[in-house]
C-alpha positions in Angstrom: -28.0 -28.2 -9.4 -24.9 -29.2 -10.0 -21.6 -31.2 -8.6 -18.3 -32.3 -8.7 -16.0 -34.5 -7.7 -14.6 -34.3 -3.9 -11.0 -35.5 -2.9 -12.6 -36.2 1.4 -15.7 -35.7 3.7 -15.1 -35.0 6.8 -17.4 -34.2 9.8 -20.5 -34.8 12.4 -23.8 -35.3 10.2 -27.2 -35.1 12.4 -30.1 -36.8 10.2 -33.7 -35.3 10.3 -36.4 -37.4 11.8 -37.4 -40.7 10.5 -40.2 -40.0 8.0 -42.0 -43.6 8.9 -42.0 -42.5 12.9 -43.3 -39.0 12.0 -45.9 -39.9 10.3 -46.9 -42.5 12.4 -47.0 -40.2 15.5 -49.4 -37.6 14.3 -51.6 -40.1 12.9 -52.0 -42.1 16.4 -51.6 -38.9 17.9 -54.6 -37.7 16.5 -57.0 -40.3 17.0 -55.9 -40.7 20.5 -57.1 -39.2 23.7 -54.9 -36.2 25.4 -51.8 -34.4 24.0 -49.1 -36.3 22.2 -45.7 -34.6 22.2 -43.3 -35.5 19.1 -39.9 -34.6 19.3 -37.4 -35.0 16.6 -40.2 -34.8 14.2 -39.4 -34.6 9.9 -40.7 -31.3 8.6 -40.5 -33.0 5.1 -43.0 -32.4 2.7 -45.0 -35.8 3.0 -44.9 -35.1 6.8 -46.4 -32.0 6.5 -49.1 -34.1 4.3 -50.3 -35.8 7.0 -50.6 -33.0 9.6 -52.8 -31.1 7.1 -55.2 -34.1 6.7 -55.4 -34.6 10.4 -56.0 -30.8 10.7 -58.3 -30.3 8.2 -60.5 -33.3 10.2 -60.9 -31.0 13.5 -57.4 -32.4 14.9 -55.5 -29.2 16.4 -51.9 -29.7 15.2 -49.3 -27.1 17.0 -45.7 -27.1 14.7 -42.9 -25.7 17.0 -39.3 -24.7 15.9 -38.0 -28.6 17.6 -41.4 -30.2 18.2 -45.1 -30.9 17.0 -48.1 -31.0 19.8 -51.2 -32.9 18.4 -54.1 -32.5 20.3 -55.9 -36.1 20.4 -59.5 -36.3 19.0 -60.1 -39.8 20.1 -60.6 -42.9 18.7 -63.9 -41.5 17.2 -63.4 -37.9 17.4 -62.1 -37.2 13.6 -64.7 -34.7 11.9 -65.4 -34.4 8.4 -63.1 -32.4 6.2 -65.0 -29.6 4.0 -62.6 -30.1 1.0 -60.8 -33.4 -0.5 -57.8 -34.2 1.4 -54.5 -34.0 -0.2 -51.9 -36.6 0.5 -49.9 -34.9 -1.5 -46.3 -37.4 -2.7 -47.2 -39.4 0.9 -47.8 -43.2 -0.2 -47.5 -43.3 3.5 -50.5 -40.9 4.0 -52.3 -42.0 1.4 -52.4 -45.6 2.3 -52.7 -45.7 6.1 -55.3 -42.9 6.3 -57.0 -44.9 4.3 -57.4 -47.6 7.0 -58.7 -45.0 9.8 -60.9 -43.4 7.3 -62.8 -46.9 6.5 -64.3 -47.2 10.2 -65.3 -43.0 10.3 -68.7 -42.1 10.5 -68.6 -40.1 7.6 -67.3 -40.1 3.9 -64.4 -38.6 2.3 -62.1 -38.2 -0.6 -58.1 -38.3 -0.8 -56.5 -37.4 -3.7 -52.4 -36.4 -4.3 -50.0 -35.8 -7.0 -49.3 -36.7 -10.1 -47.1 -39.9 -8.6 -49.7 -40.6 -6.3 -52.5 -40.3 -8.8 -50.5 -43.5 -10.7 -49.1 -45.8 -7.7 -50.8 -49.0 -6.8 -53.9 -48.8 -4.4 -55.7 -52.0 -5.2 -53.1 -53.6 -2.3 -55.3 -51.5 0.3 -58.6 -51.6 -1.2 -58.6 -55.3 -1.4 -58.1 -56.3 2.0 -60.1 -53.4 3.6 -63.1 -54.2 1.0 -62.3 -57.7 2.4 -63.1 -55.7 6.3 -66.2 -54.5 5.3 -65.1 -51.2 3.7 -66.8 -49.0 1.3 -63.5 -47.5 -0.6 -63.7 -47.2 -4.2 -60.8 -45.6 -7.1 -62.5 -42.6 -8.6 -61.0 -43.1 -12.1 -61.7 -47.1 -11.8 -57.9 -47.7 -12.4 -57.2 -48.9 -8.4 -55.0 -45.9 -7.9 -56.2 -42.3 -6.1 -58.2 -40.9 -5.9 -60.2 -42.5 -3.5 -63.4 -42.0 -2.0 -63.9 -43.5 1.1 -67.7 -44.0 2.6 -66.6 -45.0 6.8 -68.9 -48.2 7.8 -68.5 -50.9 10.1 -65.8 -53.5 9.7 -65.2 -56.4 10.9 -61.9 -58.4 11.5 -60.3 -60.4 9.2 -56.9 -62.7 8.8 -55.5 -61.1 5.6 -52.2 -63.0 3.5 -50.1 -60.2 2.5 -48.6 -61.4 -1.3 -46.0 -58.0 -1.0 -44.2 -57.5 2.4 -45.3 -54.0 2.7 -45.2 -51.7 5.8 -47.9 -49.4 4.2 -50.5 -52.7 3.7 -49.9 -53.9 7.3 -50.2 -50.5 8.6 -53.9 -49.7 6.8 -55.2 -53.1 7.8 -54.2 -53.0 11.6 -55.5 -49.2 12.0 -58.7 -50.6 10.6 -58.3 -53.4 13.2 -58.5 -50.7 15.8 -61.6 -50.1 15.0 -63.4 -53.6 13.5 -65.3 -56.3 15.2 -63.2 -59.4 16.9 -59.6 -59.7 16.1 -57.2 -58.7 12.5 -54.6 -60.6 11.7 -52.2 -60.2 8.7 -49.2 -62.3 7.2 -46.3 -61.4 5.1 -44.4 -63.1 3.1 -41.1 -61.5 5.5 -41.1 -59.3 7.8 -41.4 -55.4 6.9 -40.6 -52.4 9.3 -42.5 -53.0 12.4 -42.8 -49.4 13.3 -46.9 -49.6 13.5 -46.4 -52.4 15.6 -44.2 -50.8 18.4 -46.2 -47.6 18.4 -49.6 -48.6 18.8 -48.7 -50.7 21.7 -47.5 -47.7 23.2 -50.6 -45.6 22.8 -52.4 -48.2 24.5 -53.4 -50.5 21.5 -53.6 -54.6 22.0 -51.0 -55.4 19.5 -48.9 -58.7 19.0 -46.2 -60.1 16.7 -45.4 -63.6 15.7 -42.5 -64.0 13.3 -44.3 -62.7 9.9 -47.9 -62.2 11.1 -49.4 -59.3 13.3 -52.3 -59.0 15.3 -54.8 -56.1 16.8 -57.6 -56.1 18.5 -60.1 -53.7 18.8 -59.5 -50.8 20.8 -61.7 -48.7 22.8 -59.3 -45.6 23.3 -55.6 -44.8 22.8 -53.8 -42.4 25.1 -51.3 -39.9 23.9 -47.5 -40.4 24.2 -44.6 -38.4 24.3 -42.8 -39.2 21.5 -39.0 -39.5 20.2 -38.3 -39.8 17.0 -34.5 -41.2 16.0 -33.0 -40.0 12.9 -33.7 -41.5 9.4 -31.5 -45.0 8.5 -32.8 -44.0 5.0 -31.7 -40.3 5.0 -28.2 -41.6 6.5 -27.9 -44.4 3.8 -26.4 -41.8 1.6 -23.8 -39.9 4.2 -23.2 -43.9 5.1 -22.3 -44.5 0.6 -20.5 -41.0 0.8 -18.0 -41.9 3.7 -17.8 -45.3 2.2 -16.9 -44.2 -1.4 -14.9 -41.1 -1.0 -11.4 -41.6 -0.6 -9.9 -40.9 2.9 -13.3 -39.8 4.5 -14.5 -40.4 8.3 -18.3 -39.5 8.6 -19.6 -39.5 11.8 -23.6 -39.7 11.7 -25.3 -39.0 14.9 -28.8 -40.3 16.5 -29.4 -42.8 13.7 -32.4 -45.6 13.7 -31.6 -48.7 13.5 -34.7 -51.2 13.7 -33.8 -54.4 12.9 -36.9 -54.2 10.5 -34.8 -50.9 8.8 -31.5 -51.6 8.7 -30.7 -53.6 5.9 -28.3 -51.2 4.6 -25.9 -52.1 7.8 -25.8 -55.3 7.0 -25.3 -54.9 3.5 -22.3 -52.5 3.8 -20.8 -55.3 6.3 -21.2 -57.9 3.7 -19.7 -56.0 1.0 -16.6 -55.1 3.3 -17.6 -51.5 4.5 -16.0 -50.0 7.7 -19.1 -48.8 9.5 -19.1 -48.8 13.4 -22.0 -48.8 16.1 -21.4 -46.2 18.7 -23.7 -45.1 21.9 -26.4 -47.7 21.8 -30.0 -46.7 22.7 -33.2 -47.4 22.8 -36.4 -45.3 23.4 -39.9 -46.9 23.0 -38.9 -49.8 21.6 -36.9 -47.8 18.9 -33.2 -48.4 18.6 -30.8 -45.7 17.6 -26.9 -45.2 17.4 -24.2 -43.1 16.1 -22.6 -44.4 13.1 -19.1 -43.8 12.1 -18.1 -44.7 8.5 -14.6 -44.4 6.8 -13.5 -44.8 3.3 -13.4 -48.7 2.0 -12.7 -51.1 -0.4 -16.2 -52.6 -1.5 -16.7 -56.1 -2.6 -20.1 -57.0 -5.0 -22.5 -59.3 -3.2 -26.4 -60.5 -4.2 -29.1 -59.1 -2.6 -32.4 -61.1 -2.3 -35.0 -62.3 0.0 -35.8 -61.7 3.6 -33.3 -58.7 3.5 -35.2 -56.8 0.7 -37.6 -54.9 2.8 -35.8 -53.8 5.3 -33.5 -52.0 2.7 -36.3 -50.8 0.1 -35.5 -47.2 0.1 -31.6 -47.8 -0.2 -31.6 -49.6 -2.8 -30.7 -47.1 -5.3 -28.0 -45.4 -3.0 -26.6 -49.5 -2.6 -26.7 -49.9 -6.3 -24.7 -46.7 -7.0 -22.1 -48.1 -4.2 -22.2 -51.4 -6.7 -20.9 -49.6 -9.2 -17.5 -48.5 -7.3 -17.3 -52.1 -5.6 -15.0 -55.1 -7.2 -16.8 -57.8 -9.1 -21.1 -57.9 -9.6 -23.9 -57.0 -7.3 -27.2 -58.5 -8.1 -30.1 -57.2 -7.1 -33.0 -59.2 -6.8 -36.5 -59.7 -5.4 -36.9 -56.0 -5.0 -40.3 -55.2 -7.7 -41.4 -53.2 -5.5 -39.0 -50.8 -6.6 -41.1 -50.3 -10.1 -44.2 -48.8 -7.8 -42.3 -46.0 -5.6 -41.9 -42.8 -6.4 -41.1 -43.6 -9.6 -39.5 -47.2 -11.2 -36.4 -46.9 -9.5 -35.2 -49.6 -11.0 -35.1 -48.2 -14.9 -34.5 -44.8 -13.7 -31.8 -45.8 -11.9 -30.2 -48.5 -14.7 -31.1 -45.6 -17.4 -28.8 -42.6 -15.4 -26.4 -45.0 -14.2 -25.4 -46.0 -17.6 -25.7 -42.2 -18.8 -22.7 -42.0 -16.2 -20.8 -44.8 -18.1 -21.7 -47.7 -15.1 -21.9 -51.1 -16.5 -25.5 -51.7 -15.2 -28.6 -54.0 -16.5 -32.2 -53.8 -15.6 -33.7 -57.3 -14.6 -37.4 -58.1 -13.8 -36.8 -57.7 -9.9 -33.8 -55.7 -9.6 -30.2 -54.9 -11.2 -26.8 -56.5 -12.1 -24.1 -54.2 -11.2 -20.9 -54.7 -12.7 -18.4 -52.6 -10.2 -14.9 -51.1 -11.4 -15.9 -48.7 -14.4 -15.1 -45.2 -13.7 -18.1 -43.2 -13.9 -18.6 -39.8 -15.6 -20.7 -36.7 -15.4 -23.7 -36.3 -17.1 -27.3 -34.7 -16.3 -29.6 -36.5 -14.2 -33.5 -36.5 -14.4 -34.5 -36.7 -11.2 -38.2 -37.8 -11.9 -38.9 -36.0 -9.1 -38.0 -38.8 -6.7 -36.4 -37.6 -4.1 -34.4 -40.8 -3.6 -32.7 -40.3 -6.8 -31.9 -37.5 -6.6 -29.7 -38.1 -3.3 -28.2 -41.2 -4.8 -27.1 -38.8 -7.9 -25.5 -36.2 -6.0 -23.5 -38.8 -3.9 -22.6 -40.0 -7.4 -21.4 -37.1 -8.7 -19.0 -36.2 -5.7 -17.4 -39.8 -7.0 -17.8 -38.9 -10.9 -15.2 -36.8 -13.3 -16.7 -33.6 -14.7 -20.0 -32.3 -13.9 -23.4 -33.9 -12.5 -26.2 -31.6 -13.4 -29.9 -32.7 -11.4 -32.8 -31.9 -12.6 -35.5 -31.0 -10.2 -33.1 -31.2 -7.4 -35.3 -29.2 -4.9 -37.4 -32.9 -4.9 -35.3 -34.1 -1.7 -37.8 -31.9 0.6 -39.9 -34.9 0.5 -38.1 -36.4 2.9 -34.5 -34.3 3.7 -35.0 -30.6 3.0 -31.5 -29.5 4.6 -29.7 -32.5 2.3 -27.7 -30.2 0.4 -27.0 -28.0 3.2 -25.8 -30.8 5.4 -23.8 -32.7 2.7 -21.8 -29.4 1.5 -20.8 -29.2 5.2 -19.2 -32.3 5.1 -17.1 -31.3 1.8 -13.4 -30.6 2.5 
């Protein structure tokens, strides 16, 4: 696929579902009693992960043009699958199935792709070995596939060394189901979306400052869910009104979790002109419109407490480095090396293809703004955050941006392309 540069963007923008929410919903959904209605629900690809595990465990799963009915097993209701359950490209799957799967009264095996098949499992595996678990790595390298024997488990107060959404999640759905009370730290605070959600359904959850605790449930109830648009999908119509000379975006229904939105307070810092419209909030979930117009970026440093509530934009923030005056550092964000694919070389090697001034660091990036950048062909690694970031870049870029293995953005944002050429005057 390939691009070019645009002289404005101009229009209404209304992001798909949050991808953390949706998955979140059919999985308590699920193991909940009576019918849980989602609404705004992604129909990305790891989404669709998920609902194919859940069906293929006796869960009915209804998919409707603007809506997704799960009929609740219960707590204890999940049957045992007949084949090995694909997670598919769904670290999200993969890792918090993992936790409901422990406590099952039967055994199991996920597997997923290729980038699945190499990301780091031993962060859920530890802690839930640590509950009693019988989970083991099939190839003995702490990555999937995983076979999963369900047993009893007991509680346990678990120090998170990674602030990690995913970890939290797959201990606290195991709490559901251990005996006494689970606990676990973090090091900061990472999107709290478990959290909020359970407590909904019914669940005994609490939260104070970094550490979260569950107790053990004896049913959840199903909810009628909304789900608020993406912050992570928007983070690139956010970069594109930003960067793109006399543009006014206007992105509708937008998330914005304090535990999410990172990239808010980045683009503030680095002089941005994004404004907050039509505050609300639904189940504890915050959302807004979000209206952004061209700007004059500044470089800032990036580090800390801020780092994982911005994990998934930091390749879109480091392309709006490149166009901002002075440096951007990047720091504390490793976790970048163990997504989809290491974002941070992948992102340092096809900046610098397009002519950035860009250095790869142990935890992040240096981002020397001001260079003009240039066309030139992108490997996508089939990550489907790269390959948003690079066709914001080449809309900014002389000549032509060629991505390979484009179609990867129906991960998490099939109509991206659609929705961006809309905005194209």
């Amino acid at each position: 696929m390939n691009f070019h540069k645009v002289k404005q963007l101009r229009g209404k923008i209304t992001i798909p579902g949050d991808k953390s929410i949706s998955h979140r919903s059919v999985m308590f959904g699920s193991i909940a009693k009576g019918i849980t209605e989602i609404h705004g629900f992604l129909p990305g690809a790891d989404c669709i992960s998920t609902i194919h595990c859940f069906r293929n465990m006796g869960v009915s799963i209804e998919q409707h043009r603007d809506s997704v009915i799960v009929h609740g097993n219960g707590l204890h209701g999940l049957k045992k699958p007949d084949s090995i359950l694909d997670c598919g490209n769904s670290g999200t799957t993969t890792r918090l199935i993992s936790g409901i799967l422990s406590a099952q009264n039967f055994s199991v095996t996920l597997t997923g792709d290729a980038s699945i098949q190499k990301r780091p499992m031993a962060r859920i595996i530890d802690p839930l070995r640590m509950m009693g678990a019988d989970i083991t790595s099939i190839n003995h390298n702490q990555c999937a596939p995983l076979h999963i024997n369900g047993t009893t488990l007991h509680g346990i107060h678990y120090h998170s060394k990674v602030a990690s959404a995913q970890v939290k999640s797959a201990i606290l759905l195991a709490g559901l189901y251990a005996e006494g009370e689970t606990c676990v730290t973090e090091p900061y605070l990472s999107r709290n979306h478990t959290e909020l959600m359970l407590k909904r359904f019914g669940a005994d959850v609490s939260s104070i400052q970094t550490t979260a605790t569950i107790q053990p449930a004896t049913e959840l109830y199903g909810q009628k869910i909304l789900v608020p648009g993406d912050i992570s999908s928007a983070a690139f119509f956010l970069a594109a009104g930003l960067l793109v000379p006399n543009s006014e975006l206007l992105i509708k229904n937008v998330g914005i979790n304090p535990t999410r939105d990172g990239i808010l307070r980045v683009c503030k810092a680095m002089g941005g002109h994004v404004t907050l419209l039509n505050e609300t909030t639904t189940g504890g979930e915050p959302a807004c419109n979000l209206l952004v117009q061209s700007s004059e970026l500044e470089g800032i440093t990036i580090e800390g407490s801020i780092i994982p509530t911005l994990i998934d934009e930091l390749p879109i923030i480091a392309l709006m480095a490149c166009f901002a005056k002075g440096t951007t550092i990047i720091k504390d964000a490793a976790e970048l090396k163990v997504k989809e694919s290491n974002r941070i070389a992948v992102m340092v090697n096809n900046l610098t293809a397009m002519g950035a001034d860009v250095e790869e660091t142990d935890d992040g990036m240096i981002i020397h703004g001001g260079k003009p950048l240039h066309g030139a062909v992108i490997d996508t690694k089939l990550d489907h955050r790269i390959a948003m970031t690079f066709a914001i870049a080449g809309l900014l870029s002389d000549g032509e941006t060629t991505l390979l293995n484009a179609d990867c953005v129906a991960i998490s944002y099939p109509t991206f392309y659609e929705d961006l050429q809309h905005c194209i005057c």
